[in-house]
C-alpha positions as CSV (number, residue, x, y, z in Angstrom):
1,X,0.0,0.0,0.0
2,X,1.6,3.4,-1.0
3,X,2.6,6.1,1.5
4,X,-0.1,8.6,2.0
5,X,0.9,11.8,2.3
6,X,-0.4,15.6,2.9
7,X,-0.1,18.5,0.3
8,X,3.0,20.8,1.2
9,X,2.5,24.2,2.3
10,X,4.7,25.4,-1.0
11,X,2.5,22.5,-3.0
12,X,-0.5,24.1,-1.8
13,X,0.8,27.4,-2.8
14,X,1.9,27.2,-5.9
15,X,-1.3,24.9,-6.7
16,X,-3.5,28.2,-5.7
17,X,-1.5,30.8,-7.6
18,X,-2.3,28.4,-10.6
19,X,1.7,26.8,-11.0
20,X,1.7,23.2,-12.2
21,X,4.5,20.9,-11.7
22,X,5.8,20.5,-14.8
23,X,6.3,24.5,-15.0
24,X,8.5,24.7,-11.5
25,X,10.8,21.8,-13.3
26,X,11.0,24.0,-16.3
27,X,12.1,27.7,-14.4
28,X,13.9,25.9,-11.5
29,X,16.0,23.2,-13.7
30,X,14.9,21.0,-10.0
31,X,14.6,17.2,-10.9
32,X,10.9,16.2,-11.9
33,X,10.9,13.8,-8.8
34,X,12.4,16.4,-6.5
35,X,9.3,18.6,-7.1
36,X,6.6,16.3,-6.9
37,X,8.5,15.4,-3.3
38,X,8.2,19.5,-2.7
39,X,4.5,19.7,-3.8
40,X,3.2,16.2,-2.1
41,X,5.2,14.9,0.9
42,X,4.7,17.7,3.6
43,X,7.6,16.3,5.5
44,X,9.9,16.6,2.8
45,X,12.5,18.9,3.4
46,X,14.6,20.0,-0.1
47,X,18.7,20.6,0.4
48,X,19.6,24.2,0.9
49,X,20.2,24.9,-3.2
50,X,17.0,23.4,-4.3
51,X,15.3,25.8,-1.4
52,X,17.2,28.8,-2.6
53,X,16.1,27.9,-6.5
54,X,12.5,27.8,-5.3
55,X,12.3,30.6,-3.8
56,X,14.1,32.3,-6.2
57,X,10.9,31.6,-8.3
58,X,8.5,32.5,-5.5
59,X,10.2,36.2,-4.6
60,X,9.1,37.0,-8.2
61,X,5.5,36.1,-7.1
62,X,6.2,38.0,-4.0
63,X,9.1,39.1,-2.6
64,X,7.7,39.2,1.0
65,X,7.8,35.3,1.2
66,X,10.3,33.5,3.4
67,X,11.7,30.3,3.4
68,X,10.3,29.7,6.7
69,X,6.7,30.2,5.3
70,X,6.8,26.8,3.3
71,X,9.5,24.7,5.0
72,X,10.4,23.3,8.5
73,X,14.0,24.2,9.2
């Protein structure tokens, strides 16, 4: 029986503002796996470059966002 996870608060997010996977992969360069982990496994916690790369992205969307807004650290 597969894992069963809860959306991420960034999954959630980006879902919302209307961002599909397939378009993070594409601005980001991140591994297709590595951000279905970010959008679906809310106790996924990305390495420090793939967090800066995201939120690269989501500081364009709106630069008041934090990392601490999406990820445990």
């Amino acid at each position: 029986m597969p894992k069963i996870t809860k959306k991420s608060k960034l999954g959630k997010y980006l879902m919302n503002k209307g961002y599909t996977q397939t378009e993070i992969v594409k601005v980001t360069k991140i591994n297709r796996k590595t951000v279905s982990k970010i959008y679906n496994d809310s106790s996924y916690i990305p390495s420090g470059s793939t967090i800066k790369k995201v939120m690269n992205i989501l500081k364009k969307i709106d630069p008041k966002l934090k990392v601490e807004d999406f990820f445990d650290l």
